[in-house]
C-alpha positions in Angstrom: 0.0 0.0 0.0 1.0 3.7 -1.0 2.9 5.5 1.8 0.1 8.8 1.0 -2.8 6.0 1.5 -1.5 4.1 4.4 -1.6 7.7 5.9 -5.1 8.9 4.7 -6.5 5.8 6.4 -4.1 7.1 9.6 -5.9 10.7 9.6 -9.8 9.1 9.3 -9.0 6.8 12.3 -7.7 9.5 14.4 -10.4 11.8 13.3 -13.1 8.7 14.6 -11.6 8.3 17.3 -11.1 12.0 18.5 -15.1 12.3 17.4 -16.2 9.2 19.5 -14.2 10.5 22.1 -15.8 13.9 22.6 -19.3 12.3 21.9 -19.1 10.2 25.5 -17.4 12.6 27.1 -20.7 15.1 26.0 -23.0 12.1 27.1 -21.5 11.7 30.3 -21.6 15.6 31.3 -25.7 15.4 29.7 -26.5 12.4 32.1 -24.9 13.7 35.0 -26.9 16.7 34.9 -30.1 15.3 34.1 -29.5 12.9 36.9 -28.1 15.6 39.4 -31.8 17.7 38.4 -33.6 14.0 38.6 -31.7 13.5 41.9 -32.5 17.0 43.0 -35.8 16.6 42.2 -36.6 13.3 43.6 -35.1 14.9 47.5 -37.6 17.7 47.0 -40.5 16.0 46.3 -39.9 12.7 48.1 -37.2 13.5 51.0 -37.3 15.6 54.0 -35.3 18.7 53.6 -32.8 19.9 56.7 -33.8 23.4 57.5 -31.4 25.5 59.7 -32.1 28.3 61.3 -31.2 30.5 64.7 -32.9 31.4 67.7 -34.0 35.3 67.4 -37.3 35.8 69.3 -40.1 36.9 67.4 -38.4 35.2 64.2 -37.5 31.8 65.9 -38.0 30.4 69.4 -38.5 27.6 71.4 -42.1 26.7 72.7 -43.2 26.1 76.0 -43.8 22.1 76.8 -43.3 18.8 75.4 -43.1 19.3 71.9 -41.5 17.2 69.7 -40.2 17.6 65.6 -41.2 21.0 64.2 -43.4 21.8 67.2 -41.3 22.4 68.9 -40.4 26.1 67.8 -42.5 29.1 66.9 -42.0 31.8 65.3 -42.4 33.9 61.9 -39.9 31.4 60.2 -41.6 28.5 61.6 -45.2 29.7 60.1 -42.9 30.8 56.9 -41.6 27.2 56.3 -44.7 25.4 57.0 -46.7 27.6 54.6 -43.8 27.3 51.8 -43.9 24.3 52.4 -47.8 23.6 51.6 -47.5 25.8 48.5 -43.8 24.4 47.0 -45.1 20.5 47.9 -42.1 19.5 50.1 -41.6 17.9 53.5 -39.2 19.5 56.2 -37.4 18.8 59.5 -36.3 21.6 61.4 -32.8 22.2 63.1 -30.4 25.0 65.1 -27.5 26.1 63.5 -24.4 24.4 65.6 -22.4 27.4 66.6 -25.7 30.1 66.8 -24.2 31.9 64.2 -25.4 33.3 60.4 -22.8 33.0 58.7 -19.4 34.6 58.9 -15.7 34.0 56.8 -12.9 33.5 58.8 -9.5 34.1 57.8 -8.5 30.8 55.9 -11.6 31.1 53.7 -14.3 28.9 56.1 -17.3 30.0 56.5 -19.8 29.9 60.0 -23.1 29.7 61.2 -25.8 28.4 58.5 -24.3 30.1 55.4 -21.3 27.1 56.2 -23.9 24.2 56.8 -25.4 25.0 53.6 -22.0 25.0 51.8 -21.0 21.6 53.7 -24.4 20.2 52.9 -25.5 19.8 56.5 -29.0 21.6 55.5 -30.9 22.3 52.8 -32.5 25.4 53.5 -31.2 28.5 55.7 -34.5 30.3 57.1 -34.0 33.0 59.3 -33.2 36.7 59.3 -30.4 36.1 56.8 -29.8 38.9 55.1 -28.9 39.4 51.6 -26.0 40.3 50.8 -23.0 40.1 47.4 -20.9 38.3 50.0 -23.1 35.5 50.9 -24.7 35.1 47.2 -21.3 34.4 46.6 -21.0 30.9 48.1 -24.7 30.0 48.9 -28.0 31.0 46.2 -30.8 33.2 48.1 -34.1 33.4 47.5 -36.0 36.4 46.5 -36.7 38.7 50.0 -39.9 37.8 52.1 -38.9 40.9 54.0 -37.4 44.2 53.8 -36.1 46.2 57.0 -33.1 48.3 57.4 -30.3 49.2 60.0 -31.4 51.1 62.8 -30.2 52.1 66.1 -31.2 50.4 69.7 -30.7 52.3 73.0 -31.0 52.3 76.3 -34.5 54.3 76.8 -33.6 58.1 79.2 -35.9 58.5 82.0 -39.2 60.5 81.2 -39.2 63.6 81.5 -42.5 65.3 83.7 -44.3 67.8 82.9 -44.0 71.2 84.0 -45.6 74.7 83.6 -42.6 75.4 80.8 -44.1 72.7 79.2 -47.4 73.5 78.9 -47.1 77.0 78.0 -44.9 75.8 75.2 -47.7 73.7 74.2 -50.2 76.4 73.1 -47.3 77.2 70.8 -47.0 74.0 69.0 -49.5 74.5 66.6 -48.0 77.0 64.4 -44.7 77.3 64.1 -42.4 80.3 65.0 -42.6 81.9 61.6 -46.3 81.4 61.6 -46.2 83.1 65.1 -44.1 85.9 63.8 -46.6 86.7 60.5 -49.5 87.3 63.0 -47.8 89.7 65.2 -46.6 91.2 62.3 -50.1 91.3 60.5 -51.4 92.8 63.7 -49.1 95.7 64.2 -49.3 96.6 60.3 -53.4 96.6 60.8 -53.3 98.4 63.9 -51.0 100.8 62.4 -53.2 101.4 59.1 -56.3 101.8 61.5 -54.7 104.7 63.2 -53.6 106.3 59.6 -57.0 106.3 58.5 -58.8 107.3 61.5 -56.3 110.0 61.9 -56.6 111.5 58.1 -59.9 110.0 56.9 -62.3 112.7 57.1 -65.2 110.5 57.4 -64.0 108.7 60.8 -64.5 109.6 64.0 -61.8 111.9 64.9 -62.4 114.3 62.2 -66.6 113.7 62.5 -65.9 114.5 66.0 -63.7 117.6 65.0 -66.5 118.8 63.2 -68.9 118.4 65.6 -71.2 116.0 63.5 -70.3 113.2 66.2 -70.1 114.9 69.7 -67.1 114.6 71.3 -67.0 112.1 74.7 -63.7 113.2 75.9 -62.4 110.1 74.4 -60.4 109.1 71.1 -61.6 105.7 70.0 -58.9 104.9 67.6 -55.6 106.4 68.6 -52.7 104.2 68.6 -53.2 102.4 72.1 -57.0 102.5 70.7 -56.3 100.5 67.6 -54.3 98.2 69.5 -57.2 97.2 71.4 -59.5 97.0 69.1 -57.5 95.1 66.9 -56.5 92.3 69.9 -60.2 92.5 71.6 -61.2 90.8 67.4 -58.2 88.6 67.3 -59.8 87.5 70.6 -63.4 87.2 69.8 -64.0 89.8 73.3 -66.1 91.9 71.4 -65.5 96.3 70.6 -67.4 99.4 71.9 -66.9 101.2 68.9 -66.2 100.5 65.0 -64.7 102.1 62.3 -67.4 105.0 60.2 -65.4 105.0 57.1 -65.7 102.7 54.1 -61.8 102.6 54.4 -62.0 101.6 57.9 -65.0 98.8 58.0 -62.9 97.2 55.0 -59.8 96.5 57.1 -61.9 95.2 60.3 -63.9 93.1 57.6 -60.5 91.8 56.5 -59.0 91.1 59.9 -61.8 89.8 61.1 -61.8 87.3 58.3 -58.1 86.7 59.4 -58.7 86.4 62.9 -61.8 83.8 61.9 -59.3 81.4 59.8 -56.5 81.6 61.7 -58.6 80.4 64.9 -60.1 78.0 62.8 -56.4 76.7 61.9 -54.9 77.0 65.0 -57.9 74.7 66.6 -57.3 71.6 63.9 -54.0 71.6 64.9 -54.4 71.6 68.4 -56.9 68.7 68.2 -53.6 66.9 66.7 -50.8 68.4 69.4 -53.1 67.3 72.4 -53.1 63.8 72.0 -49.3 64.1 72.0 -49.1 66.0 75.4 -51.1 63.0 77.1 -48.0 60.7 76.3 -44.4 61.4 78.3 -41.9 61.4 75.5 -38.8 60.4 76.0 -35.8 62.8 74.6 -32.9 60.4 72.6 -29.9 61.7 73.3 -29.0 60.4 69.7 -31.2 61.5 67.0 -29.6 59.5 64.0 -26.1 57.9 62.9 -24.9 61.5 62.2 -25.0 62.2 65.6 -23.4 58.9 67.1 -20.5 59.2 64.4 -19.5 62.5 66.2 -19.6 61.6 69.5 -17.1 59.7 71.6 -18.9 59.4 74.8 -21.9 56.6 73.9 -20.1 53.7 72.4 -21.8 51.9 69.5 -21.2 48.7 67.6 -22.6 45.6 65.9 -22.7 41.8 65.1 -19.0 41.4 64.3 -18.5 40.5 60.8 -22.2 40.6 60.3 -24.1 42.3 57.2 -25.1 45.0 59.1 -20.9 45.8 60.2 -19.9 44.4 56.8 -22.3 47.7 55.2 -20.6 50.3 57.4 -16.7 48.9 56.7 -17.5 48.0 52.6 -19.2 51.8 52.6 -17.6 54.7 50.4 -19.2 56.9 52.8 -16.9 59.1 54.9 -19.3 59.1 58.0 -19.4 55.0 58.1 -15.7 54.8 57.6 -15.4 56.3 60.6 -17.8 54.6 62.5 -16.3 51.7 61.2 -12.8 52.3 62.3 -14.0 53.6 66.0 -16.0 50.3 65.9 -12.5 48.1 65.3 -10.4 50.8 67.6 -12.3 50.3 70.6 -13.6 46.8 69.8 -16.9 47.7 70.3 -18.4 44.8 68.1 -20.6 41.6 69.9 -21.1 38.6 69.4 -24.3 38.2 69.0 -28.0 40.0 69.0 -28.4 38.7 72.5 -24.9 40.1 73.5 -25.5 43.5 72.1 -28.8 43.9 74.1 -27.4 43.4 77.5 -24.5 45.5 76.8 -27.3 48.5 75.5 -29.7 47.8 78.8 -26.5 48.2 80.9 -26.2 51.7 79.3 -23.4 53.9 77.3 -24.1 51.8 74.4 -25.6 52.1 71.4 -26.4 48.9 68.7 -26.5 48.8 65.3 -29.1 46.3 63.9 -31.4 45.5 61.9 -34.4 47.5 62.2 -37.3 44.7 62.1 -35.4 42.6 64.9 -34.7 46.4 66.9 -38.1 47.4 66.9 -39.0 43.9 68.4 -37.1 43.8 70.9 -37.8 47.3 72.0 -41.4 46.5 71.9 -40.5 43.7 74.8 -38.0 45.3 76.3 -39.7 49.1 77.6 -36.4 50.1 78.7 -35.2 50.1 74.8 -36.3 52.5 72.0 -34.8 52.6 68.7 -34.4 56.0 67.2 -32.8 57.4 63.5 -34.9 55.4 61.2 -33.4 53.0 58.5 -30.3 53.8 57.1 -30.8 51.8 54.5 -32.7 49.0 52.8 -32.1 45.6 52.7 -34.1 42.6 52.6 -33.9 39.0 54.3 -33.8 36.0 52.0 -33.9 32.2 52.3 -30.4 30.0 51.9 -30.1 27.3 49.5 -26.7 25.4 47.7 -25.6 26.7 44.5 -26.7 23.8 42.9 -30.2 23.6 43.8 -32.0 25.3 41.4 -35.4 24.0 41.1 -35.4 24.1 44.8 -34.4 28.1 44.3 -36.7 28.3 41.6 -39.9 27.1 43.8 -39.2 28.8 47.0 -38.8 32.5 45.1 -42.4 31.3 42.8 -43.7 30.3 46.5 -42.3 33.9 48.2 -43.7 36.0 45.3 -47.4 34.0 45.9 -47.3 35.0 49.2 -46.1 38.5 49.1 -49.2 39.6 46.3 -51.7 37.6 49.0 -50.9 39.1 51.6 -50.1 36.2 53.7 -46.5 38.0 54.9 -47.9 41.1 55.7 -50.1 39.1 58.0 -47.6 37.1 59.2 -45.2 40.1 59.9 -48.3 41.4 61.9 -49.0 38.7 64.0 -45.3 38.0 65.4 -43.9 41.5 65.4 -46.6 44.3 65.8 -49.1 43.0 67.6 -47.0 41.2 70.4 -45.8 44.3 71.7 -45.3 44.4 76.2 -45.2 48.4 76.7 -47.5 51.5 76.1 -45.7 53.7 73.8 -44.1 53.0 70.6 -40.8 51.4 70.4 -39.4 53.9 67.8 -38.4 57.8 68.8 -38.0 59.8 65.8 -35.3 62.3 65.4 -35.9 66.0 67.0 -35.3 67.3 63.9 -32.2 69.1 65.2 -29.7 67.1 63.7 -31.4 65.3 60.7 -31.2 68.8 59.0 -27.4 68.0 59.2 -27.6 64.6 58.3 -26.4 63.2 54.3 -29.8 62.5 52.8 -29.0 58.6 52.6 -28.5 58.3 56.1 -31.6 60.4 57.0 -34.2 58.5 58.9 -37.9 59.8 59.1 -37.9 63.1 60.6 -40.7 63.9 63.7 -43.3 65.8 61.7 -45.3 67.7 64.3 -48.8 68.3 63.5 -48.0 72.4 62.8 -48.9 74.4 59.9 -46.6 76.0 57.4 -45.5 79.3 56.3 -46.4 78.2 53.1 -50.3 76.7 54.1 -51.0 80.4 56.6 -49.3 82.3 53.4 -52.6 81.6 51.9 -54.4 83.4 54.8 -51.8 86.1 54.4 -51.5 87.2 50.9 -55.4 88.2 51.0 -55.2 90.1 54.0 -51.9 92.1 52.5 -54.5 92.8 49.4 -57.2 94.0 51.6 -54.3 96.5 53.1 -53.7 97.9 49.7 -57.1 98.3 49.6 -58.2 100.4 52.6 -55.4 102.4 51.4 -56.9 103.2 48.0 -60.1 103.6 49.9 -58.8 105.5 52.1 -56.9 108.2 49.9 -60.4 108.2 47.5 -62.4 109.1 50.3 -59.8 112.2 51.6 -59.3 113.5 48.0 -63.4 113.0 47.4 -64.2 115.1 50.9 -61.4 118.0 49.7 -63.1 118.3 46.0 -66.6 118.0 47.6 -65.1 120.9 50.4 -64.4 123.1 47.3 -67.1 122.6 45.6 -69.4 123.3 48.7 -67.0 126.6 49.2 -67.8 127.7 45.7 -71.5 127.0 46.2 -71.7 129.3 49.6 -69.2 132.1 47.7 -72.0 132.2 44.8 -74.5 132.1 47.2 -73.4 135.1 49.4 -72.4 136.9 46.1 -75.9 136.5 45.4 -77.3 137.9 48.3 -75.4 140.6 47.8 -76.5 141.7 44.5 -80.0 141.7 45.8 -79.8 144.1 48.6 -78.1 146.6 46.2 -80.9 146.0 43.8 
């Protein structure tokens, strides 16, 4: 056989060979997928899944008695799982995480807590205030968020404050504002002022009638300037007036103010009805209104769950006001443990804990010696933990999540374990002052206290009438002197004819 043919047979052979060999390694990767989905699939529907998760009161707790399996615990995650579990078909056994923790890397790249189990295949499922974060996402899949809360901050409640006479003069000047406060006293001098002007030059009021002697004169100015005063503050005050103004300059500016005295009562009474029921509560007064202020103090100390998401979010910030926080956090060592750790150390006092808002206001509701205060910083969102290569388990928990968010099932659930199990009489949050959060970057700005005051803005349109009404009395006021001077010459020309008159008939 030809050299060229013995070597054309050569190159088909290897060609074969290289194709068969590429076609089972294809099969082999195709099979062991199908069977790793089959396999997957088979556990879901047909095996109990291991779900972790960590005692955090109202999230996850033990129940009272002799309770045995999934009884035994209670909780939001505990109703959470059972009713995923109805709706994504899959049976369940419930367990504590091993070392109480969420999840945390250490230095030779091992992760803690349940984010680890799941990783080590020790459980299935991580359900419990896990938030979501790049870092964790990472190494373990997570589910779509069945919650959203934020970090807030958790104190040690100051001792109430009681009430004192200071305090409840100051309260018949919380309805308006001071600038509010201010445009009144202003609106009164101005009207008292103009009611002077025109009973002092108007010839149709009562000083010049009086002058005249078409009014006959008491002994008594009614409208001088301590006059105008008082009849101005004796309408704001609904007592009532001995005398009014004659001109039509004069009754168009006590028209006006009593218009403005009527509205601004009226005002001023809606917004008491909402400032009383505040002064029938003792609030307390945070010494901290919002991160802002704990990042440029020294004297409270404040931390978090070391290497949590909620410490991990102030050291990965750009901010400048979290790098801060974050290295007076690592200088002093001011970071727990745990949740549980980080309460006791805030109940003792000088100590402020960053946390996650939904878990914060909890616990303050339970503990009335606790208030959280500054709002969310930010928003983040708990999720449930699963391996990277579950998928269809990932794929029916977030279908499962989603049905019960537009139901309304978590809403429900978040009311039943966290709002309505609440221990004291006032509300566990204390919003900022308002001092500071006008300081504050916007994205660290919790909701501000919005007292139940009215504007500059909403009395402006009391205000901007009135000033037209001013004008007004003015114009009026000016028509009516020139009318009375060229109705003066014109009776002054009538008596000079007359008398010239007169005159030419006694010569005649």
């Amino acid at each position: 056989m030809p050299f060229s043919a013995m070597g054309c047979e050569f190159g088909n052979l290897h060609f074969l060979l290289a194709l068969c060999f590429h076609f089972v390694v294809f099969a082999a990767v195709f099979v062991g997928q199908s069977e790793g989905h089959q396999l997957e699939k088979r556990q879901t529907q047909n095996n109990t899944l291991r779900v972790v998760s960590i005692l955090e009161p109202p999230f996850f707790s033990r129940k009272s008695g002799s309770n045995t399996g999934n009884d035994r615990f209670e909780g939001y995650i505990p109703d959470l799982i059972a009713k995923l579990a109805q709706v994504a078909d899959f049976n369940y056994q419930i367990q504590l995480v091993k070392d109480g923790r969420y999840g945390l890397k250490d230095t030779d790249g091992v992760w803690s807590g349940m984010v680890g189990e799941i990783i080590r295949g020790e459980a299935d499922i991580a359900a419990a205030t896990l938030t979501i974060t790049s870092h964790r996402h990472r190494v373990i899949s997570l589910t779509k968020p069945f919650m959203n809360t934020g970090i807030t901050i958790l104190m040690k409640r100051p001792a109430k404050s009681q009430a004192t006479l200071t305090t409840g003069i100051s309260l018949i000047f919380l309805p308006f504002p001071t600038e509010v406060w201010i445009a009144i006293l202003v609106a009164f001098v101005v009207a008292s002022v103009v009611l002077y002007l025109v009973n002092r030059f108007d010839p149709y009021e009562l000083t010049a009638l009086q002058d005249r002697g078409t009014v006959p004169y008491t002994g008594q100015r009614y409208f001088g300037v301590s006059g105008s005063w008082w009849f101005m503050w004796s309408a704001l005050t609904w007592q009532g007036y001995e005398r009014a103004p004659r001109s039509f300059a004069g009754r168009i500016l006590t028209g006006l103010w009593w218009l403005l005295t009527l509205q601004t009562i009226i005002i001023y009474m809606a917004a008491m009805v909402s400032v009383l029921p505040m002064a029938q509560v003792e609030r307390a007064s945070a010494p901290i209104d919002s991160v802002f202020d704990l990042s440029k103090q020294t004297t409270i100390e404040y931390g978090a769950v070391n290497g949590g998401s909620t410490n991990r979010y102030f050291c990965d910030s750009s901010e400048a006001v979290y790098q801060r926080m974050c290295g007076f956090m690592k200088t002093r060592e001011t970071n727990v443990y745990s949740i549980a750790d980080g309460v006791r150390r805030v109940q003792r006092g000088g100590f402020a804990f960053l946390m996650e808002g939904a878990s914060a206001d909890f616990i303050a509701s339970q503990k009335c010696d606790l208030m959280t205060v500054g709002g969310f910083i930010n928003t983040k969102g708990y999720g449930l933990g699963v391996r990277n290569d579950s998928l269809d388990l990932l794929k029916k928990l977030d279908v499962a999540i989603l049905e019960l968010h537009e139901s309304g099932f978590l809403k429900k659930l978040h009311d039943k374990w966290v709002i309505e199990r609440s221990r004291c009489g006032h509300s566990p949050t204390v919003q900022p002052s308002g001092s500071s959060a006008s300081n504050m970057p916007q994205n660290i700005q919790g909701p501000s206290l919005h007292l139940p005051v009215v504007s500059l803005t909403v009395y402006g349109g009391v205000l901007v009438p009135f000033a037209a009404g001013l004008a007004l009395t003015l114009l009026v006021a000016i028509a009516e002197i020139l009318y009375f001077k060229f109705r003066g010459e014109i009776n002054s020309k009538a008596e000079r004819d007359e008398r010239l008159h007169e005159h030419v008939e006694e010569h005649l």
